[in-house]
Biopython code that builds the backbone (N, CA, C, O; Angstrom):
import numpy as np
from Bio.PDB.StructureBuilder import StructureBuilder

atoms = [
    (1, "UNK", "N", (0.807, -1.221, 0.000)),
    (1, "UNK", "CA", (0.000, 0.000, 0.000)),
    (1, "UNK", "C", (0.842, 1.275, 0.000)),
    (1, "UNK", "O", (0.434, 2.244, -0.639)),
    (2, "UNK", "N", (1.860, 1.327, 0.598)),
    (2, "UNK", "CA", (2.896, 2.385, 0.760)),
    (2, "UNK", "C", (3.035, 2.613, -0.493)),
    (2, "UNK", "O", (2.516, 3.710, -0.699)),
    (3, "UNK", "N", (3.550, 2.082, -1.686)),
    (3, "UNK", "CA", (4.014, 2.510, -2.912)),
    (3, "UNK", "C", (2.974, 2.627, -3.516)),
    (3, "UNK", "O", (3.401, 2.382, -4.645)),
    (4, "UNK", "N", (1.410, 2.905, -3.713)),
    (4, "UNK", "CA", (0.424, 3.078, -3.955)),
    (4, "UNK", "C", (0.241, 4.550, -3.488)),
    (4, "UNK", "O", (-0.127, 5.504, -4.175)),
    (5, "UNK", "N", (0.559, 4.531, -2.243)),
    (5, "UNK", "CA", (-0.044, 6.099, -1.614)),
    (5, "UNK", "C", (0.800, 6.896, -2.608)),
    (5, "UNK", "O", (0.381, 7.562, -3.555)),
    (6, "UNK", "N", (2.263, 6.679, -2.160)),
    (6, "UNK", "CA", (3.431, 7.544, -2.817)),
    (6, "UNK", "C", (2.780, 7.712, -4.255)),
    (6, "UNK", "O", (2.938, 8.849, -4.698)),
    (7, "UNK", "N", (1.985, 6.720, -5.207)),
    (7, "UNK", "CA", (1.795, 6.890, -6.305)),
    (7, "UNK", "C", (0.487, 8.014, -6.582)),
    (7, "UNK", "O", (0.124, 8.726, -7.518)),
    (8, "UNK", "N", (0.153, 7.800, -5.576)),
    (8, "UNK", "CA", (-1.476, 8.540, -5.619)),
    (8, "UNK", "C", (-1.015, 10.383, -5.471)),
    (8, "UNK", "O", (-1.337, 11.431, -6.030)),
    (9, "UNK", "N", (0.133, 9.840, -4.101)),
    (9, "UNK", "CA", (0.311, 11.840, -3.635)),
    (9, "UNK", "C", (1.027, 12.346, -5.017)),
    (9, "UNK", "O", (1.171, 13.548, -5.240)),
    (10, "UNK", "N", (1.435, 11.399, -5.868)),
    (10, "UNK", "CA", (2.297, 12.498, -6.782)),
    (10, "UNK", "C", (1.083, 12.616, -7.428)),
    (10, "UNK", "O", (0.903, 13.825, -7.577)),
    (11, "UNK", "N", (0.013, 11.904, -7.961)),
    (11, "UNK", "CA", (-1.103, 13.080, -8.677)),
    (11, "UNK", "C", (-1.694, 13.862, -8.059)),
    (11, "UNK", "O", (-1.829, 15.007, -8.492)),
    (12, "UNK", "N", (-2.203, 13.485, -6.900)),
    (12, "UNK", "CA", (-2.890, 14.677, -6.447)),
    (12, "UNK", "C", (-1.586, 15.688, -5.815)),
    (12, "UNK", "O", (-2.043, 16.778, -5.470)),
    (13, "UNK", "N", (-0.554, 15.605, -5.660)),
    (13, "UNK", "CA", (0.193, 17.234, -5.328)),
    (13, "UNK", "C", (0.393, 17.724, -7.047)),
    (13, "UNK", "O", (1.004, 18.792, -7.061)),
    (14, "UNK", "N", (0.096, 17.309, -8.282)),
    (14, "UNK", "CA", (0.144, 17.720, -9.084)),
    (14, "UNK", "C", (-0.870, 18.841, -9.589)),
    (14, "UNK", "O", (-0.619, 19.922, -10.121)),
    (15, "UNK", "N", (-2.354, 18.132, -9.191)),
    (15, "UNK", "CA", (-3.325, 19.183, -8.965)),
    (15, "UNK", "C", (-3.350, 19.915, -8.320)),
    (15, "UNK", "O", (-3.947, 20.952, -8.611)),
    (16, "UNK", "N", (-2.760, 19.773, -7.192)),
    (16, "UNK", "CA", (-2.902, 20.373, -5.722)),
    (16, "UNK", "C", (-1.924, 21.675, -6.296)),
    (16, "UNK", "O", (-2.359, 22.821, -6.182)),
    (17, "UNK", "N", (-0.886, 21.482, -6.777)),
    (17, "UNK", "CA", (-0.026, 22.806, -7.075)),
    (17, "UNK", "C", (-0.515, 23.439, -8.783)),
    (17, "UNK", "O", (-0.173, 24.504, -9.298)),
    (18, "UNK", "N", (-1.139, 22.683, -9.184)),
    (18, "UNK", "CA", (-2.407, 23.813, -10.462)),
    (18, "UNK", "C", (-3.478, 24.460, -10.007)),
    (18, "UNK", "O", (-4.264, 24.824, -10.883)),
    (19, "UNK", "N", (-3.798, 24.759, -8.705)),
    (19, "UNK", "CA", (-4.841, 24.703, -7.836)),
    (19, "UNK", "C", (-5.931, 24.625, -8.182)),
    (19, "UNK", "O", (-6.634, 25.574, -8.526)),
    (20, "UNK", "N", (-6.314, 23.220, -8.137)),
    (20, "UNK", "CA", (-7.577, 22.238, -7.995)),
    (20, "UNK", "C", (-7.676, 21.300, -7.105)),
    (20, "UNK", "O", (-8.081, 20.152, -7.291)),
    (21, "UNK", "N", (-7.218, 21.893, -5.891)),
    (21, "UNK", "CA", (-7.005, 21.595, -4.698)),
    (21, "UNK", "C", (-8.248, 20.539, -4.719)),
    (21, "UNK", "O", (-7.975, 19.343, -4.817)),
    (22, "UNK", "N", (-9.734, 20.995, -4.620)),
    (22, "UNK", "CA", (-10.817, 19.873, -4.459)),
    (22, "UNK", "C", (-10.358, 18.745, -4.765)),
    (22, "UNK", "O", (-10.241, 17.828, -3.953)),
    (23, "UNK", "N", (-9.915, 18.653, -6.472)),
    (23, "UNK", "CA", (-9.397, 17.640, -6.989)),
    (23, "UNK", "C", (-8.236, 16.325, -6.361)),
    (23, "UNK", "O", (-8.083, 15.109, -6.482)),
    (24, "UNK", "N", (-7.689, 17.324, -5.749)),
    (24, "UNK", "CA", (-6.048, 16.672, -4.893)),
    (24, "UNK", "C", (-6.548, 16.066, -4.062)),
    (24, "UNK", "O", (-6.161, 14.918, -3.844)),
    (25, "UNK", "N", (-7.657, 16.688, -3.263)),
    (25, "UNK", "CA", (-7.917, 15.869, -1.850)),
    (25, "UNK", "C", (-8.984, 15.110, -2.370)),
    (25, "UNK", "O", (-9.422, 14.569, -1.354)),
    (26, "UNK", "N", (-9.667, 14.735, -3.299)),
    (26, "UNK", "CA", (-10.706, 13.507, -3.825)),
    (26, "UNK", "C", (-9.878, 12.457, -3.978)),
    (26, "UNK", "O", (-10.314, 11.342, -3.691)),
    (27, "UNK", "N", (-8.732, 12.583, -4.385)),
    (27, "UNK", "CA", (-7.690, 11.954, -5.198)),
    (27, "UNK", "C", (-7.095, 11.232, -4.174)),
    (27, "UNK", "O", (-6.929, 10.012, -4.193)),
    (28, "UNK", "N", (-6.608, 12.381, -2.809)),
    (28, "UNK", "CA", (-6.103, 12.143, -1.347)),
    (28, "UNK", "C", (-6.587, 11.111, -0.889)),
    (28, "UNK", "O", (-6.063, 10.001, -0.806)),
    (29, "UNK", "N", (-7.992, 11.574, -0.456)),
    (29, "UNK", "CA", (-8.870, 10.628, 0.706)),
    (29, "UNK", "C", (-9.191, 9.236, -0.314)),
    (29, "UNK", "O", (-9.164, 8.163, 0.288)),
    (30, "UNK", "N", (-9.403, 9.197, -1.366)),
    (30, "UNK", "CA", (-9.757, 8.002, -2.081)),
    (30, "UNK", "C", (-8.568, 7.046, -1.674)),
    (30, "UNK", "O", (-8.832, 5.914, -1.267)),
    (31, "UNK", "N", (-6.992, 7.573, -1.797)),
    (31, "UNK", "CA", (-5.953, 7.121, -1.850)),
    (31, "UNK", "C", (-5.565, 6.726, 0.180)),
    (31, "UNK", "O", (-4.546, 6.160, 0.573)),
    (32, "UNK", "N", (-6.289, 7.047, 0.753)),
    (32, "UNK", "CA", (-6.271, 7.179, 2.024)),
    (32, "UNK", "C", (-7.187, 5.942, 2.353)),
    (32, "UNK", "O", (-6.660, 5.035, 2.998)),
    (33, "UNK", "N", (-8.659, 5.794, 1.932)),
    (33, "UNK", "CA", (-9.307, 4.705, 2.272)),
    (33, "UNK", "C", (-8.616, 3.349, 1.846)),
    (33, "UNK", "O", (-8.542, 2.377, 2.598)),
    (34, "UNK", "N", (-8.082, 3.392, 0.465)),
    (34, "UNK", "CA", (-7.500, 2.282, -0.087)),
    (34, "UNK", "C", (-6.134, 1.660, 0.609)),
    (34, "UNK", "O", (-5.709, 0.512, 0.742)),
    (35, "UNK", "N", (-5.784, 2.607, 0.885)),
    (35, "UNK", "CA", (-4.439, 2.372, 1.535)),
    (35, "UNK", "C", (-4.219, 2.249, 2.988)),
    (35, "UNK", "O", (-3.631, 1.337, 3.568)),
    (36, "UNK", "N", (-4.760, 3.267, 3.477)),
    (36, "UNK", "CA", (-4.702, 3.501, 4.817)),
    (36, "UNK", "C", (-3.398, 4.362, 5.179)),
    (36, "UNK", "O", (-2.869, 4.228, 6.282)),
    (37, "UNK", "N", (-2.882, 5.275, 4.190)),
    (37, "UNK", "CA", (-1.754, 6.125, 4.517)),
    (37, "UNK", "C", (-2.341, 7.737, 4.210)),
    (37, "UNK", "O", (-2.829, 7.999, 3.111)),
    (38, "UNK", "N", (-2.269, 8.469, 4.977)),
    (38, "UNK", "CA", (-2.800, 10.018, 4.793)),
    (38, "UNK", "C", (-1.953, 10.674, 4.340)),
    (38, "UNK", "O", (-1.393, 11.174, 5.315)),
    (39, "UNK", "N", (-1.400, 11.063, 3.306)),
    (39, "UNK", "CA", (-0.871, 12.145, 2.598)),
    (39, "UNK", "C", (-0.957, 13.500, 2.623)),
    (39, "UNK", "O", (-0.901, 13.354, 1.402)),
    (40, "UNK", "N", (-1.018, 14.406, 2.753)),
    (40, "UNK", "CA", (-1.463, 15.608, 2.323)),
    (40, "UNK", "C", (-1.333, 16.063, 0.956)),
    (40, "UNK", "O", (-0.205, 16.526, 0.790)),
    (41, "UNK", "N", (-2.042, 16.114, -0.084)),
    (41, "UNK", "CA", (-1.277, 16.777, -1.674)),
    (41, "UNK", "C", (-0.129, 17.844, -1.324)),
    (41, "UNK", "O", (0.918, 17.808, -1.971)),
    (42, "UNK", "N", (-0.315, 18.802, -0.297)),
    (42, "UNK", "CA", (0.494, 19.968, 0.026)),
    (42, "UNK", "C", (1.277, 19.601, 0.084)),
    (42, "UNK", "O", (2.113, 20.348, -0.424)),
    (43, "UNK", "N", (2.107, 17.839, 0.831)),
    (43, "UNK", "CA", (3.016, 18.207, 1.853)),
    (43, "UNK", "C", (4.242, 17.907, 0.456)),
    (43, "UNK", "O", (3.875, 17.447, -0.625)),
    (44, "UNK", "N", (5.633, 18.257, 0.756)),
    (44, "UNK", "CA", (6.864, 18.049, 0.034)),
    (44, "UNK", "C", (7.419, 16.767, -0.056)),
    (44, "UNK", "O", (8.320, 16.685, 0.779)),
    (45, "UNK", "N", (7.307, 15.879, -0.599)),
    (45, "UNK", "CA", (7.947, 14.674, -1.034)),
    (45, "UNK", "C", (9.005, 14.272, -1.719)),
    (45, "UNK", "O", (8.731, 13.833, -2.837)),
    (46, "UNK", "N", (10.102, 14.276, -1.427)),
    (46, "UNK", "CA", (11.742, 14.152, -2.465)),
    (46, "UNK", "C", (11.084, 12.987, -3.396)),
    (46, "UNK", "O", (9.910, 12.644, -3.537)),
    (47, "UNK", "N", (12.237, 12.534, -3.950)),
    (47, "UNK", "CA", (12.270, 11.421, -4.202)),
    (47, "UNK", "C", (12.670, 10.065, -3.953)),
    (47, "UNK", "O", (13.806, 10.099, -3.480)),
    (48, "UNK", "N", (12.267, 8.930, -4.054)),
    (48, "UNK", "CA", (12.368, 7.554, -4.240)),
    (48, "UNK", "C", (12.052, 7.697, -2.114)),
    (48, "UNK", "O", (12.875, 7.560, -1.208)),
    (49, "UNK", "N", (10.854, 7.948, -2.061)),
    (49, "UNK", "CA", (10.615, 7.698, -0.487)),
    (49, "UNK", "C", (9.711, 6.588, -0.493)),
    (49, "UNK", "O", (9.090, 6.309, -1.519)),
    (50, "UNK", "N", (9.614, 6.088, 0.314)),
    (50, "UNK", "CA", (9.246, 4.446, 0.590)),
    (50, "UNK", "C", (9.042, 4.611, 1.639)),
    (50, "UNK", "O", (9.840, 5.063, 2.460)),
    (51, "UNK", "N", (7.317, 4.098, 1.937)),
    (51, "UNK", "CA", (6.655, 3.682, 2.926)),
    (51, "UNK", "C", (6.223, 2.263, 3.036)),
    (51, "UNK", "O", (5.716, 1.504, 2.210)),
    (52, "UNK", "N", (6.542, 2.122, 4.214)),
    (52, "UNK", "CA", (7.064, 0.491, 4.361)),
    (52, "UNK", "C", (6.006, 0.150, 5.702)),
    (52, "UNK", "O", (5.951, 0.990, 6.600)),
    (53, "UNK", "N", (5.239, -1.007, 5.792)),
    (53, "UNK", "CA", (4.290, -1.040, 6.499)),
    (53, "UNK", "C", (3.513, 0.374, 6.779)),
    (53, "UNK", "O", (3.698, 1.175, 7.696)),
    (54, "UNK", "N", (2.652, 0.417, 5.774)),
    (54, "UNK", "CA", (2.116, 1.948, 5.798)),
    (54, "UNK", "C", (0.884, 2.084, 6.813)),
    (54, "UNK", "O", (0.027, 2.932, 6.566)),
    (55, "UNK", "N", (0.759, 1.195, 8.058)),
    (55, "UNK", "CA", (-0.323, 1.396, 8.888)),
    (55, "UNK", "C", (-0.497, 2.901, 9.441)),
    (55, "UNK", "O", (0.643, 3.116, 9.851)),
    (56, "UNK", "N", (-1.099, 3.853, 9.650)),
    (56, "UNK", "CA", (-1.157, 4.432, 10.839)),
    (56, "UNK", "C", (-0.181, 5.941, 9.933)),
    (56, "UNK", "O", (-0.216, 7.052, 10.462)),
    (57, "UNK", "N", (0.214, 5.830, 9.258)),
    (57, "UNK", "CA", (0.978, 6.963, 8.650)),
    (57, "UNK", "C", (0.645, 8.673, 8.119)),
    (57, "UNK", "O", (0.157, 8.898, 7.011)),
    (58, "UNK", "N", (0.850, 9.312, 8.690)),
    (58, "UNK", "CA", (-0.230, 10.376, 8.426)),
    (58, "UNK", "C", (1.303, 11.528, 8.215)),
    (58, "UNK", "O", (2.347, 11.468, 8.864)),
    (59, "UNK", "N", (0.968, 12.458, 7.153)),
    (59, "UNK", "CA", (2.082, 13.450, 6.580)),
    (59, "UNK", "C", (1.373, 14.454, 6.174)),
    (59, "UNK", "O", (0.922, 14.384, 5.030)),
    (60, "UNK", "N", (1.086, 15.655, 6.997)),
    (60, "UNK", "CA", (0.480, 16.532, 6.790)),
    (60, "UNK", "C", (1.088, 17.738, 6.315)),
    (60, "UNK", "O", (2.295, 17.858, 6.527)),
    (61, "UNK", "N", (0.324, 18.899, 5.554)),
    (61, "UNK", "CA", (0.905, 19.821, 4.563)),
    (61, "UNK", "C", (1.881, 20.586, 5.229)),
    (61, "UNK", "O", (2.194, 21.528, 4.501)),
    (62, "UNK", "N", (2.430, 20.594, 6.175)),
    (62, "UNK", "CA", (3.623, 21.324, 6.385)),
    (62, "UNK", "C", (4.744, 20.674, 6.568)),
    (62, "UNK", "O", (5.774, 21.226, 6.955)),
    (63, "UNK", "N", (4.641, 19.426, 6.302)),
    (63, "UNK", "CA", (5.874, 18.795, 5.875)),
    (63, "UNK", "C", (6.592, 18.356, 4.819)),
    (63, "UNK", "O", (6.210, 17.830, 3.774)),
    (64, "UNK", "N", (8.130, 18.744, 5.366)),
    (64, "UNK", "CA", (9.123, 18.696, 4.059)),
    (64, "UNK", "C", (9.839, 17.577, 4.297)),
    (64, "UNK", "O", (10.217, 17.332, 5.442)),
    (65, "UNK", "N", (10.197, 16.536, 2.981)),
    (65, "UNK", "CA", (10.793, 15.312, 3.348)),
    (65, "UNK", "C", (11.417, 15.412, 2.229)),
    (65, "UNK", "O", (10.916, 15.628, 1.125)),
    (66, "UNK", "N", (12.858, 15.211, 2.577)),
    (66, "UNK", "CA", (13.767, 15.026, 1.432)),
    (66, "UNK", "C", (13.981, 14.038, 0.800)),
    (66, "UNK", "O", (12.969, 13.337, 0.789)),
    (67, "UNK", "N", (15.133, 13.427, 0.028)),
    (67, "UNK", "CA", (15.091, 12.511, -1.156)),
    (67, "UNK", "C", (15.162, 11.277, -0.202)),
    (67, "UNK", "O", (15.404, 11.577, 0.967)),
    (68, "UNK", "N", (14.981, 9.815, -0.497)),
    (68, "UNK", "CA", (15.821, 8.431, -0.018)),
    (68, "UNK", "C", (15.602, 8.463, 1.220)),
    (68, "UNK", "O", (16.487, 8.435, 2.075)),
    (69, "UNK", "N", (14.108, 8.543, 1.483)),
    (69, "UNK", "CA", (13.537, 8.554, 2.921)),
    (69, "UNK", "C", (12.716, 6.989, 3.057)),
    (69, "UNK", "O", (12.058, 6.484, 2.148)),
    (70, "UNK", "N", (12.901, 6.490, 4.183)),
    (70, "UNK", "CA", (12.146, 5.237, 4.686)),
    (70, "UNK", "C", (11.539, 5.663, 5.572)),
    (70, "UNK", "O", (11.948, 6.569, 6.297)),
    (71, "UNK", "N", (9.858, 4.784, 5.744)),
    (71, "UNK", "CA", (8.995, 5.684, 6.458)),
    (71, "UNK", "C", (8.711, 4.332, 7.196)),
    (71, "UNK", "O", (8.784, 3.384, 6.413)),
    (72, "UNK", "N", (8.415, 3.984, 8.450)),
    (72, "UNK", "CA", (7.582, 3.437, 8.824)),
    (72, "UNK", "C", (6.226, 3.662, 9.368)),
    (72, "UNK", "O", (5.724, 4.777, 9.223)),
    (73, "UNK", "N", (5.254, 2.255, 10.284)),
    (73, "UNK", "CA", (4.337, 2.444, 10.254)),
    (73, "UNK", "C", (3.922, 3.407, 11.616)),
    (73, "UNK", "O", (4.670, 3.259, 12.581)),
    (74, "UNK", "N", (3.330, 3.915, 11.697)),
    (74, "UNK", "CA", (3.154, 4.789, 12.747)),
    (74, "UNK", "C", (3.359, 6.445, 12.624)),
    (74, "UNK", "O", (3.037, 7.176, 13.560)),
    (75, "UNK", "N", (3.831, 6.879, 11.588)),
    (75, "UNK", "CA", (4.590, 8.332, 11.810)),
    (75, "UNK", "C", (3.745, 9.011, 11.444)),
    (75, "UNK", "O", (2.803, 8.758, 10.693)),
    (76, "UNK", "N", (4.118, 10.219, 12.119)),
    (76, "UNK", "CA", (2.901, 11.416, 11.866)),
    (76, "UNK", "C", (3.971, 12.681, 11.989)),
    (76, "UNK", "O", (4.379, 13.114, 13.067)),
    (77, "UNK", "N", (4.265, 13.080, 10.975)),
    (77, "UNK", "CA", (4.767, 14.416, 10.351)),
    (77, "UNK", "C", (4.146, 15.842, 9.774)),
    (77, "UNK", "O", (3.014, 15.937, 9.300)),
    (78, "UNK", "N", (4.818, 16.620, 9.862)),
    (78, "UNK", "CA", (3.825, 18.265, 9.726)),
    (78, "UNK", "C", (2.865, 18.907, 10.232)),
    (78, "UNK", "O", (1.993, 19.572, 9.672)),
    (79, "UNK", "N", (3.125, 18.595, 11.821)),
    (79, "UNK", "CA", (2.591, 19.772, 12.695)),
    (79, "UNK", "C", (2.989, 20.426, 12.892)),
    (79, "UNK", "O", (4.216, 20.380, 12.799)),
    (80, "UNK", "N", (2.221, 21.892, 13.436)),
    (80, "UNK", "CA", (2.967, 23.317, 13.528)),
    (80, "UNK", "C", (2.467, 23.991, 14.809)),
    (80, "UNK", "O", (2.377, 25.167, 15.159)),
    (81, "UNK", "N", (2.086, 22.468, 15.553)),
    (81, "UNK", "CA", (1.895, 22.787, 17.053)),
    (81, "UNK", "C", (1.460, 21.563, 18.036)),
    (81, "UNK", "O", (1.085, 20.498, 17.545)),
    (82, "UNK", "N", (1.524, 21.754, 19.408)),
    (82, "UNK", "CA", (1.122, 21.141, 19.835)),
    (82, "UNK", "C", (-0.532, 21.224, 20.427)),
    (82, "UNK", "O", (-1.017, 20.272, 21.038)),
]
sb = StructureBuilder()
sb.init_structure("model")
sb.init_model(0)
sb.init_chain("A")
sb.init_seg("    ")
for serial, (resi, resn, name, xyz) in enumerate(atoms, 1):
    if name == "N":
        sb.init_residue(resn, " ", resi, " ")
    sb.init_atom(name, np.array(xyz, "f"), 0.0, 1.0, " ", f" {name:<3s}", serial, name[0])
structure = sb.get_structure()
């Protein structure tokens, strides 16, 4: 499912940055039920990142993740508070 999400956030951050934002997050949450990994279209994704047991994974739009990242299951990235 991990390499599914990753496949899904690159279309919807594609819309998401033509802004048809609606579009990104239909695209999002569809890619969210199927998978069970929460993306944000917003958030920054390098390349070749790999989510690996994608249970529980949530990456919200204020996060920046650089290239040759391994993700496991559990993480929750891009808050801007407590």
């Amino acid at each position: 499912p991990g390499v599914w999400a990753v496949v899904n956030y690159r279309f919807a951050h594609f819309f998401y940055t033509k802004n048809f934002k609606r579009t990104a997050r239909i695209i999002s949450g569809i890619s969210q039920f199927l998978t069970g990994v929460d993306l944000h279209p917003g958030a920054t994704l390098g390349r070749r990142i790999f989510i690996d047991h994608a249970n529980g994974v949530v990456i919200g739009q204020t996060a920046v993740i650089e290239d040759d990242v391994l993700i496991y299951q559990g993480v929750t990235l891009g808050g801007t508070s407590l």
